[in-house]
C-alpha positions as MATLAB code, in Angstrom:
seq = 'XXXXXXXXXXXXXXXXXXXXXXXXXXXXXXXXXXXXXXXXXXXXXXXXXXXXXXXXXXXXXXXXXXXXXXXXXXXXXXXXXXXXXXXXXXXXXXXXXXXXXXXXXXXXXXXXXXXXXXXXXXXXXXXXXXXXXXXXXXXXXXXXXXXXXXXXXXXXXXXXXXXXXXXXXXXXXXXXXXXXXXXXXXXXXXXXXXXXXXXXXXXXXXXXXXXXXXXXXXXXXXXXXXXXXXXXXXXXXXXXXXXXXXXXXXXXXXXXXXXXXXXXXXXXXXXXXXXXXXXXXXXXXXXXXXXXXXXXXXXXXXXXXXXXXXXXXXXXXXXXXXXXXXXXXXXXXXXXXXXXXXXXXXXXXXXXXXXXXXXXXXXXXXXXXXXXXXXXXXXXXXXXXXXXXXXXXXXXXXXXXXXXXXXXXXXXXXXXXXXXXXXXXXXXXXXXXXXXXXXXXXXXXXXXXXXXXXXXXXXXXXXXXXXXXXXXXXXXXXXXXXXXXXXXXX';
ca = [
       5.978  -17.751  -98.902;
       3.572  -20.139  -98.182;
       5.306  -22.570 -100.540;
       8.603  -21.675  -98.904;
       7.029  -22.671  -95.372;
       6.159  -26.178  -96.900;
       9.677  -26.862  -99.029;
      11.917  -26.123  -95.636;
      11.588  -28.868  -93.792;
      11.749  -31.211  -96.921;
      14.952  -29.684  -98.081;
      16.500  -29.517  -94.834;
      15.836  -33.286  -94.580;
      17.378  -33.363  -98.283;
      20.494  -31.324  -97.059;
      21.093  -33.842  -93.352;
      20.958  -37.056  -95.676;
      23.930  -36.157  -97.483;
      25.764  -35.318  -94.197;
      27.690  -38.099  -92.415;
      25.724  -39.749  -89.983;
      28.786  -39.881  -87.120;
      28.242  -35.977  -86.734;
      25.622  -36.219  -84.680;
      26.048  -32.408  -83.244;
      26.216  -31.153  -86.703;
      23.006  -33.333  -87.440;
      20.891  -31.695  -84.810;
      22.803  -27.804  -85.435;
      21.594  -28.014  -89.129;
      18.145  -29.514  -88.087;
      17.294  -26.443  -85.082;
      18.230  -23.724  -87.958;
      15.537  -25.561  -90.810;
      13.131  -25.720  -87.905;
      13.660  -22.432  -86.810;
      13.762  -21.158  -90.472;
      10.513  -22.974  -90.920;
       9.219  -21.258  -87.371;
       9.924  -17.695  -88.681;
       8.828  -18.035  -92.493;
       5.189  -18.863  -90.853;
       5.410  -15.724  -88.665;
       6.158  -13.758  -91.883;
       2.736  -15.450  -93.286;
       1.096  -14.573  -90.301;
       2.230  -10.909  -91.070;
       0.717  -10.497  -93.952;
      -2.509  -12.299  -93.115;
      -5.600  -10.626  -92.690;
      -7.754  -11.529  -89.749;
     -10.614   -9.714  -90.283;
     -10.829  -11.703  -93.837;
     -12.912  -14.768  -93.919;
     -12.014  -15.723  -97.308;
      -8.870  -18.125  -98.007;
      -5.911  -16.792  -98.286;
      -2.807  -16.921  -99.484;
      -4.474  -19.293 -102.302;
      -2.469  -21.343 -104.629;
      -3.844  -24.353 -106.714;
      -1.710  -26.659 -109.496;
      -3.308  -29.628 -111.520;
      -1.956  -32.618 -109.765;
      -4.467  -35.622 -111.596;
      -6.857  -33.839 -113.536;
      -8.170  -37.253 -114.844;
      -9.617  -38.096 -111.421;
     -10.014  -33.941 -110.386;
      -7.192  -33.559 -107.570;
      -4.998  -30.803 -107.287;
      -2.400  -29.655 -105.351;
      -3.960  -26.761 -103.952;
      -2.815  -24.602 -100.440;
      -4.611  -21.970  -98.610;
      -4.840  -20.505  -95.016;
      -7.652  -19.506  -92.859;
      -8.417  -18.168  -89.419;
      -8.678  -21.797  -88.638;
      -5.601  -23.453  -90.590;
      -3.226  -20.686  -89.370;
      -2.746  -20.572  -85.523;
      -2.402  -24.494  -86.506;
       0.686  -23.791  -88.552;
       2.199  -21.601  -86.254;
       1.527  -23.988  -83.379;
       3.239  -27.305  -86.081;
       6.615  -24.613  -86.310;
       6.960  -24.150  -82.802;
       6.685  -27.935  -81.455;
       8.721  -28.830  -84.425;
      11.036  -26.520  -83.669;
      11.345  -27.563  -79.798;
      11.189  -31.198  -80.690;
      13.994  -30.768  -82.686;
      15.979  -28.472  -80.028;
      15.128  -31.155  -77.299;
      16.804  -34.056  -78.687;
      20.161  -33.580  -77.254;
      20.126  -36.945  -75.986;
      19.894  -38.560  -79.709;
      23.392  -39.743  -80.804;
      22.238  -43.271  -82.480;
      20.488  -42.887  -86.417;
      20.975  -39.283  -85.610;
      20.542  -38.480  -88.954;
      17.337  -41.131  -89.862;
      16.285  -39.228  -87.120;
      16.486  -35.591  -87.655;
      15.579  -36.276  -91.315;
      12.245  -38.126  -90.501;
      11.829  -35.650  -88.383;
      11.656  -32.721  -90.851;
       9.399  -34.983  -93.230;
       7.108  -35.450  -90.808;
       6.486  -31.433  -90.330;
       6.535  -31.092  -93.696;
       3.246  -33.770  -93.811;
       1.953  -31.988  -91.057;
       2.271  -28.197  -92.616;
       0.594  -29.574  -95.926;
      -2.533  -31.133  -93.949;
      -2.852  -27.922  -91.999;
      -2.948  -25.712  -95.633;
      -4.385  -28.519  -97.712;
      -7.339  -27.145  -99.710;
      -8.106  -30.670 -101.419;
      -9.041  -33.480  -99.710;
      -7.254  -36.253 -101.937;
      -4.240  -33.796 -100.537;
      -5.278  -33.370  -97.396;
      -5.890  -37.759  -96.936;
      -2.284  -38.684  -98.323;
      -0.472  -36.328  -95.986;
      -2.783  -37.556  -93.622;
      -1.387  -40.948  -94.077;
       2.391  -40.054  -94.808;
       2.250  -39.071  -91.122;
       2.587  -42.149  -90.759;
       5.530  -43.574  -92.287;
       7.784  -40.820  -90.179;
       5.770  -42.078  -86.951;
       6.284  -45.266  -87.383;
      10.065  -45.090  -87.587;
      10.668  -42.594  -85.170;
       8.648  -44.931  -82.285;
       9.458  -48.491  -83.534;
      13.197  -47.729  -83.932;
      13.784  -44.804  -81.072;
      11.300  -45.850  -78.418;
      11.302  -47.917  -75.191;
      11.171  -51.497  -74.472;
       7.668  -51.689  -75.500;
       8.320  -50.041  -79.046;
       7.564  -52.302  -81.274;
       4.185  -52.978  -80.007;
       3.207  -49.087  -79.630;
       4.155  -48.583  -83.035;
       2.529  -51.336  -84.662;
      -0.728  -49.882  -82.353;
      -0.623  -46.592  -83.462;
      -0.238  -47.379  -87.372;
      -3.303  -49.702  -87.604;
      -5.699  -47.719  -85.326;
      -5.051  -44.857  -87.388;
      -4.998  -46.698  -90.703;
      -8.448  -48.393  -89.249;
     -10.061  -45.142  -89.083;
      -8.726  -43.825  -92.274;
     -10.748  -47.123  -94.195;
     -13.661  -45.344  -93.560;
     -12.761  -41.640  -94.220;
     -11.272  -42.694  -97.594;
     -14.657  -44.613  -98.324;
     -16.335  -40.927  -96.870;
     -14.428  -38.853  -99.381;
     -15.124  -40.880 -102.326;
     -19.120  -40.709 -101.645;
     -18.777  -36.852 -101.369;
     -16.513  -37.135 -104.697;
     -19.139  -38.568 -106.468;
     -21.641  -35.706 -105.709;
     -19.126  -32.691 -106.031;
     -19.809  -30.839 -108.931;
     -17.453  -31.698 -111.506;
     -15.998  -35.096 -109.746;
     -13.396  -32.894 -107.705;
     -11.449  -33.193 -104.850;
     -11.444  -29.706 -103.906;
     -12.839  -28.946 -100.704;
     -14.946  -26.256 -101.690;
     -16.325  -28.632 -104.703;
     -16.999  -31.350 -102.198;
     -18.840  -28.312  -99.730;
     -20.968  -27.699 -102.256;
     -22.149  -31.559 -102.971;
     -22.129  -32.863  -99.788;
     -24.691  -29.913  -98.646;
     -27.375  -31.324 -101.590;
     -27.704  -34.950  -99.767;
     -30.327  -35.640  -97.748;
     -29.507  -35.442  -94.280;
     -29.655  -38.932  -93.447;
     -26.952  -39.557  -96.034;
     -24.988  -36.517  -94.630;
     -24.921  -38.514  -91.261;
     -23.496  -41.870  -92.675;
     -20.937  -39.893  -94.598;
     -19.935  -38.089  -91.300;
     -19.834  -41.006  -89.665;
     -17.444  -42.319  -91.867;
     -15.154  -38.739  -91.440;
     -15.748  -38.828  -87.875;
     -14.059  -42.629  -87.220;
     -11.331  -41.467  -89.160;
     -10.788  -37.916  -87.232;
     -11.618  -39.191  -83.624;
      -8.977  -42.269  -83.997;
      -6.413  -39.244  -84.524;
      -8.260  -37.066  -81.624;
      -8.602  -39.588  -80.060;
     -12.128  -39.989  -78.153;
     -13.016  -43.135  -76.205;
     -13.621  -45.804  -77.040;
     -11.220  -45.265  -80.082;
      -8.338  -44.068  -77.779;
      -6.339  -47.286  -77.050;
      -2.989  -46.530  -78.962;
      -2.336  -42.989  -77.255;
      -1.011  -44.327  -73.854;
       1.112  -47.305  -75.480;
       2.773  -44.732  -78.175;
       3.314  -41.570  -75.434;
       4.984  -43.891  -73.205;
       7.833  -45.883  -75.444;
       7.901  -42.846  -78.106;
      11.173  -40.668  -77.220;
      10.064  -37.859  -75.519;
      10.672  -35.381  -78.437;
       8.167  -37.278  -80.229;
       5.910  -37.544  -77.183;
       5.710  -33.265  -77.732;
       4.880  -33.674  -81.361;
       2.174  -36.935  -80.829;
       0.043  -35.029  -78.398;
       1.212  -31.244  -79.269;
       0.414  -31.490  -82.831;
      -1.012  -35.195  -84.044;
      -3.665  -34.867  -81.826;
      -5.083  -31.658  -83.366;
      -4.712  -33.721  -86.813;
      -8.110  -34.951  -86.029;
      -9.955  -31.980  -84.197;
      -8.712  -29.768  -86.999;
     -10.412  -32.436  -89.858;
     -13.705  -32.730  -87.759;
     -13.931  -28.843  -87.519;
     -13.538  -29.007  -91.584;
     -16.401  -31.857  -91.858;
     -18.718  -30.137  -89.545;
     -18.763  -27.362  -92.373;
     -18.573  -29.858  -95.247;
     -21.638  -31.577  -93.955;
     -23.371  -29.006  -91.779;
     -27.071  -30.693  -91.790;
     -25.182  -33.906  -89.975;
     -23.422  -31.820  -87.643;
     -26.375  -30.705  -86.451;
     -28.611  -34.025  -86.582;
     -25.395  -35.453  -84.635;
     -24.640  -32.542  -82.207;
     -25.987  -34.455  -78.673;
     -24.188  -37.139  -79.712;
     -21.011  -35.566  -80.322;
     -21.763  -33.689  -76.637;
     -22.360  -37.318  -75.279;
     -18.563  -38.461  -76.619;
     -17.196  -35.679  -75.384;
     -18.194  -35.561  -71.829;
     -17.485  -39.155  -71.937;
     -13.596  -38.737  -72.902;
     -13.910  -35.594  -70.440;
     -14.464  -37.897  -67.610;
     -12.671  -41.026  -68.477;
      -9.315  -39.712  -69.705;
      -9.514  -37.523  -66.177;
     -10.005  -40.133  -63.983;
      -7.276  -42.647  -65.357;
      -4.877  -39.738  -65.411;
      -5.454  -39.754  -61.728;
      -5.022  -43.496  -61.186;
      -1.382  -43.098  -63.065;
       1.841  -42.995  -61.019;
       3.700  -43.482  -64.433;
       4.086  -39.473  -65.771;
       4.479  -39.985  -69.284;
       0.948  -41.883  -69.028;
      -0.571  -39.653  -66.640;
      -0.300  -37.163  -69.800;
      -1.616  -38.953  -72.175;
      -4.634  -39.456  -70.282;
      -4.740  -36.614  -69.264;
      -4.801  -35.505  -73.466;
      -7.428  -37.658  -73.707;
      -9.704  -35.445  -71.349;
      -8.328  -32.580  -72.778;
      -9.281  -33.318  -76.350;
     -12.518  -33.856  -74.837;
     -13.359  -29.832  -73.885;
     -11.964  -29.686  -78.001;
     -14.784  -31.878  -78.655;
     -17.278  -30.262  -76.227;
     -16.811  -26.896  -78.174;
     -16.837  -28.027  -81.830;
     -20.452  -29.695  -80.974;
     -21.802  -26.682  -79.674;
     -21.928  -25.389  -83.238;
     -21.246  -21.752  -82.036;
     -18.349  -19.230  -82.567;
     -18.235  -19.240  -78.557;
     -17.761  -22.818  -78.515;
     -15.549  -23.191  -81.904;
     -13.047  -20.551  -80.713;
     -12.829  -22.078  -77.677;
     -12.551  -25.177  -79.603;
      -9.311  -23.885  -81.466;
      -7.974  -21.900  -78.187;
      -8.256  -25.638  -76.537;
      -6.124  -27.158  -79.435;
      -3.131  -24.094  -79.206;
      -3.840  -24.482  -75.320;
      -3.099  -28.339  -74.869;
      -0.441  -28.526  -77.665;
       1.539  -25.475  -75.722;
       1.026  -27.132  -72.301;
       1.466  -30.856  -73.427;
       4.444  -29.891  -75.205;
       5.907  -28.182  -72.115;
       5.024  -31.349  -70.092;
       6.936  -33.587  -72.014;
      10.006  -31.618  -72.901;
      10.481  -31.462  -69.025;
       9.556  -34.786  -67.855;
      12.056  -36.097  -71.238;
      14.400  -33.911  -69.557;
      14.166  -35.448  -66.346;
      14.150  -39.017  -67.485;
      17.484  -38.080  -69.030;
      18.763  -37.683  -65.983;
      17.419  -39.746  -63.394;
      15.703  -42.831  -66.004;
      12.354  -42.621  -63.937;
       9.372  -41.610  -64.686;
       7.381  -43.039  -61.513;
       5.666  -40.449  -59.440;
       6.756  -42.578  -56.051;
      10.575  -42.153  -56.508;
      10.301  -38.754  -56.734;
      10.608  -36.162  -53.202;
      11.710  -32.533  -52.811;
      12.143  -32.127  -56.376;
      11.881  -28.601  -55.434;
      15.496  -28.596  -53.060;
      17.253  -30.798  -55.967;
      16.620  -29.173  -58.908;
      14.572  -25.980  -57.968;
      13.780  -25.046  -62.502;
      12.608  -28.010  -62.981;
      10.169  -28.077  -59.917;
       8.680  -24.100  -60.965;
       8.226  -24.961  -64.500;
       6.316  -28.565  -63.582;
       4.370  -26.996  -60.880;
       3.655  -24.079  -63.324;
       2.359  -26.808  -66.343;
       0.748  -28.806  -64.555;
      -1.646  -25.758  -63.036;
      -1.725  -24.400  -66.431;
      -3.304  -27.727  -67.733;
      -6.043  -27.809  -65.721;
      -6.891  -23.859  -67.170;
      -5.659  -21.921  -63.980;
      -6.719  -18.294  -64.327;
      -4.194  -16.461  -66.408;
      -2.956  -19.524  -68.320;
      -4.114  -19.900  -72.115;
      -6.630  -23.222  -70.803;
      -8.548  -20.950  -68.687;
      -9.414  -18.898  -71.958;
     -10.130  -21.930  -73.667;
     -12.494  -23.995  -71.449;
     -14.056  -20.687  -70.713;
     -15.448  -20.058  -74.035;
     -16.193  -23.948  -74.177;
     -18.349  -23.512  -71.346;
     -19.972  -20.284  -72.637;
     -20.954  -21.622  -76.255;
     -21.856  -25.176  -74.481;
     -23.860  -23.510  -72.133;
     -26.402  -22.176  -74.441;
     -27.032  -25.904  -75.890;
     -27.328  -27.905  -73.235;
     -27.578  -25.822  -69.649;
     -27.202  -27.927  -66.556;
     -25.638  -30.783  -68.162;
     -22.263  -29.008  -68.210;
     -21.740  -30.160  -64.758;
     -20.088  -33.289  -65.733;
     -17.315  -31.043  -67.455;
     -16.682  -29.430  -63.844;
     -16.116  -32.442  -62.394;
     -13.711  -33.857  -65.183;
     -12.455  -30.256  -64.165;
     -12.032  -31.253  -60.650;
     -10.803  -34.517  -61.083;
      -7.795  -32.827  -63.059;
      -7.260  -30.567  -60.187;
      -6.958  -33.781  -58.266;
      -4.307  -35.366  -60.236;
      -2.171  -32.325  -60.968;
      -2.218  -31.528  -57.430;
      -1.181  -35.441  -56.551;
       1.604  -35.119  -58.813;
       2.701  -31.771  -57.221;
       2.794  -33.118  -53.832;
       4.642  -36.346  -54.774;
       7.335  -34.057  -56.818;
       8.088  -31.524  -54.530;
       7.164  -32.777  -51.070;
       8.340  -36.237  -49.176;
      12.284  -36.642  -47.801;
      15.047  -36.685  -50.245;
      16.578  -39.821  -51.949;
      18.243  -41.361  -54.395;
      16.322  -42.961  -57.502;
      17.149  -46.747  -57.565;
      19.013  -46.179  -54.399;
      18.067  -46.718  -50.566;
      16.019  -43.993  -48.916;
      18.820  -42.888  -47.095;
      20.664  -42.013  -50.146;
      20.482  -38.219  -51.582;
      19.992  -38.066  -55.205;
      22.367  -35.011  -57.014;
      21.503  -34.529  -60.716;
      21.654  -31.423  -62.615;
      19.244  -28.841  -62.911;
      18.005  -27.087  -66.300;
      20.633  -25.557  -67.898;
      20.336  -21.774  -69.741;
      19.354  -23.713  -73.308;
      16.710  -25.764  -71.712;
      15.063  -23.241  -69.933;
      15.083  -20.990  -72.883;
      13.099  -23.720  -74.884;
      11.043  -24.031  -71.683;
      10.493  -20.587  -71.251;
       9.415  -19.934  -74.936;
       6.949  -22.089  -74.202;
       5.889  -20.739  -71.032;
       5.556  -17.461  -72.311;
       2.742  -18.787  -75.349;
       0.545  -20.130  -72.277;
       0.758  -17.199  -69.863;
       0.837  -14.755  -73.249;
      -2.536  -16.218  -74.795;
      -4.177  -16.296  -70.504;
      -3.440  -12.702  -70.174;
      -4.047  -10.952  -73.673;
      -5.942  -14.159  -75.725;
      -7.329  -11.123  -78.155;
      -4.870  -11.486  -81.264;
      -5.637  -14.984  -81.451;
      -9.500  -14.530  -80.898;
      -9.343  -11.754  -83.171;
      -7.340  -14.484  -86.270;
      -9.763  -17.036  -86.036;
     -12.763  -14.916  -84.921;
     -13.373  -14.066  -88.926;
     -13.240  -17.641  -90.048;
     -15.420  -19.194  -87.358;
     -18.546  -16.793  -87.468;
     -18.245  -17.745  -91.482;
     -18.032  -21.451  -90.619;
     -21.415  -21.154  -88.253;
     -23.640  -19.124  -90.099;
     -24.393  -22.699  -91.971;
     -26.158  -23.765  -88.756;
     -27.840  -20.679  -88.436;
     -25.975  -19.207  -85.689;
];
C-alpha cells in the first residue's frame, strides 16, 4: 500500500503527459481522480496503522547504492503519518482549485503530481540520502510551477525561493555526510546515522545541528532566513500558494523534529536558543502581517508567526510541546490552505487582493464572507478550532521550560487577533463598490458555487473536527513522541 500511495501521483503524471494538452478539462478531471486516489490509499494506511505502536511501520527497505550504503527504504510513524495524510488532502484541493488553469494545463497538472510524489517520499523516507534528494526534487516542480504560472513578479520569486533553499541545503548535505562518516557501517539509514551521531561529543553534535538546522529553518522558515516566503506566496498561483505554506513549510519542521532525535545531546545544549528564534519569528511574522493590506502577503507573514508556535514546541523537548508541535503543523497547513483557496477564489473574480477595495463583502457574496471570517478566527486558535488545541499544548510543554517568558507568545497572540480582526472589518464592513471602479459603483460578482464550497467545507470540517475531538490525532502521534523524548530524559 504504502508503495501504491507513492507510485499514484507519478503515474498519474505519466498517464496526463500522453494526453493532448488542448483538453484542458480532461487534464484537470484525470488529475482530481489521481489526487483523490492518492487521498484515499493513505486513509487505507492509516487504517491499518497502529497508534499505540512506537516502532516503524509499514517498513520496506531495497538496496539503492550499496557501494556508498543508501537505500531506498520507507516507513511511517506517529510523526510521518498525520504528515501524509495532511500532503493528500492539500494535493488533492490544490489540484481541485485550479479551475482557472487553461494555459500548460498539462505541464501543469503533471508537475503538479511530481511534486506530491517528492513530498510523500520525504514524509516516509527512512534514509537520509533519500530523504535529501526528494528534498531537493521539490524543487524542480516549484520552480516551474512559480516562474512559468505566477504573477508579474515571477521570475524573481522563483529564482528567490530556489537559491534560499538550495543555500540551506549546502550545509545540511555537508551535515549528513559528517554523521555518515560516524554511522556504523558508512550508512545512510536513519537509524544507522541515530546511532553515530549520539557517540560525538556534544560540541560536535551542535555544529552538525547547526548545519541540519540552516537547512530545515530556510524551508520553515524562521527569521532571519525567511526572505523568499512573501515574494513566492504572492506571484505563485494560488493553488500553489495552498501547497507552499500548507505542506512545504512543514518540509522543514518535520526534518528538525527528526534531527532533534538524531542528535539529542545538541537539542538540548541548543534548546534556549531555539526558544529565542522562535519567539522571535512569533513576534516579527505577527506584526508585519498586521502592517499588510496586500492578503496574499498578510498570510505569509502571518505563516511565518505561525511556524514560530511549531518552533516554540519542538524546543521544549516534551511530548506536551512536540504534540503540540505536530497539531501546529496539521493546524496551519488546514487553515493556510483554506485561506488561500478562498482568497485565489476571490482574485479570480474581482483581480484584487488589496484589503482597501474591499466593503460589505458580507451583502455581495455572503459564502465567501462566513468561510473568511471563520479562517481567519480559526488562525489565530479560536476555541473550538484545531489552533486552539495546538498552541495550547505549546504553551503547556513551553511552560514547564521557561515560565514567565511565554508572555511574548501572548502578545504575538494578540497581535494576530489584531490583524485578523483588521481584515474582518475591512472585508465585511465599509459601503459597497466596485473594484477598479468609482465608489459609487456596486460591484456584482459571483458567490461560491456548490463545488467550491464543498472543497471549502472539507476543509472546514478538519479544523473544527481536530478543535472539538483532537483525541485520534493525539492518540497517532502520542506513541511516537513519548519514544522520541525519552532521549532527553523526559
Amino acid at each position: 500500500m504504502l508503495k501504491t500511495l507513492l507510485l499514484l501521483p507519478l503515474l498519474g503524471a505519466a498517464g496526463l503527459s500522453l494526453l493532448p494538452g488542448r483538453k484542458v478539462d480532461l487534464l484537470r478531471h484525470l488529475a482530481s481522480v489521481v489526487a483523490a486516489a492518492t487521498m484515499l490509499c493513505a486513509g487505507l494506511l492509516l487504517l491499518d496503522f497502529d497508534p499505540a505502536s512506537a516502532e516503524m511501520q509499514f517498513f520496506e527497505t531495497r538496496p539503492w547504492n550499496p557501494r556508498v550504503g543508501s537505500s531506498f527504504a520507507l516507513g511511517i510513524d506517529g510523526i510521518s503519518m498525520p504528515m501524509v495524510l495532511l500532503a493528500t488532502l492539500l494535493c488533492f484541493v490544490a489540484v481541485v482549485s485550479s479551475t482557472a488553469i487553461r494555459s500548460g494545463a498539462k505541464l501543469y497538472f503533471s508537475l503538479l503530481l511530481v511534486l506530491e510524489t517528492s513530498l510523500l517520499i520525504v514524509f516516509t523516507a527512512r534514509d537520509w540520502s533519500l530523504f535529501y534528494v526528494c528534498w531537493e526534487l521539490t524543487l524542480i516542480p516549484l520552480f516551474f510551477l512559480i516562474d512559468r504560472l505566477g504573477g508579474a513578479n515571477r521570475h524573481r520569486a522563483a529564482l528567490n525561493f530556489v537559491l534560499y533553499t538550495l543555500g540551506g541545503s549546502v550545509f545540511m548535505l555537508i551535515a549528513l555526510l559528517l554523521l555518515y562518516d560516524v554511522a556504523p557501517g558508512h550508512s545512510f539509514a536513519m537509524a544507522d546515522m541515530a546511532a553515530g551521531g549520539a557517540q560525538l561529543p556534544e560540541r560536535t553534535q551542535v555544529l552538525v545541528f547547526l548545519g541540519l538546522l540552516l537547512g530545515f529553518a530556510v524551508k520553515m522558515p524562521i527569521v532571519p532566513l525567511h526572505g523568499w516566503l512573501p515574494l513566492a506566496h504572492v506571484e505563485a498561483p494560488s493553488p500553489i500558494s495552498i501547497l507552499l505554506s500548507g505542506i512545504l513549510l512543514k518540509m522543514g519542521a518535520y526534518g528538525l523534529i527528526r534531527a532533534i532525535g538524531t542528535l539529542p545531546a545538541a537539542a538540548l545544549a541548543l534548546q534556549d536558543w531555539l526558544a529565542l528564534l522562535a519567539l522571535t519569528s512569533l513576534i516579527y511574522g505577527a506584526v508585519l502581517a498586521w502592517r499588510q493590506t496586500d492578503l496574499k502577503a498578510m498570510i505569509a507573514y502571518s505563516s511565518i508567526s505561525h511556524m514560530g508556535v511549531v518552533l516554540l514546541g519542538v524546543a521544549a523537548l516534551n511530548p506536551a510541546g512536540l504534540s503540540g508541535a505536530l497539531t501546529q503543523m496539521v493546524a496551519h497547513g488546514l487553515t493556510a490552505g483554506l485561506l488561500f483557496l478562498l482568497i485565489g477564489l476571490l482574485y479570480e473574480r474581482t483581480h484584487n487582493r488589496d484589503l482597501a477595495t474591499y466593503g460589505s463583502l458580507n451583502r455581495l457574496a455572503p459564502r465567501f464572507a462566513v468561510l473568511i471570517v471563520f479562517t481567519l478566527l480559526a488562525s489565530v486558535g479560536l476555541p473550538g478550532s484545531a489552533g486552539f488545541i495546538a498552541e495550547l499544548q505549546v504553551l503547556i510543554g513551553a511552560y514547564g521550560r521557561w515560565g514567565a517568558w511565554l508572555v511574548w507568545m501572548s502578545i504575538a497572540v494578540l497581535i494576530s487577533a489584531a490583524y485578523a480582526l483588521r481584515a474582518i472589518r475591512c472585508l465585511s464592513t465599509g459601503p459597497e463598490r466596485s473594484f477598479g471602479s468609482p465608489p459609487t459603483g456596486v460591484a456584482h460578482f459571483s458567490d461560491l458555487n456548490r463545488s467550491e464550497c464543498a472543497v471549502a467545507c472539507l476543509l472546514s470540517v478538519g479544523i473544527v473536527g481536530i478543535g472539538l475531538y483532537p483525541a485520534p490525532l493525539l492518540r497517532l502521534m502520542a506513541a511516537s513522541l513519548v519514544r522520541l523524548t525519552r532521549q532527553f530524559g523526559v
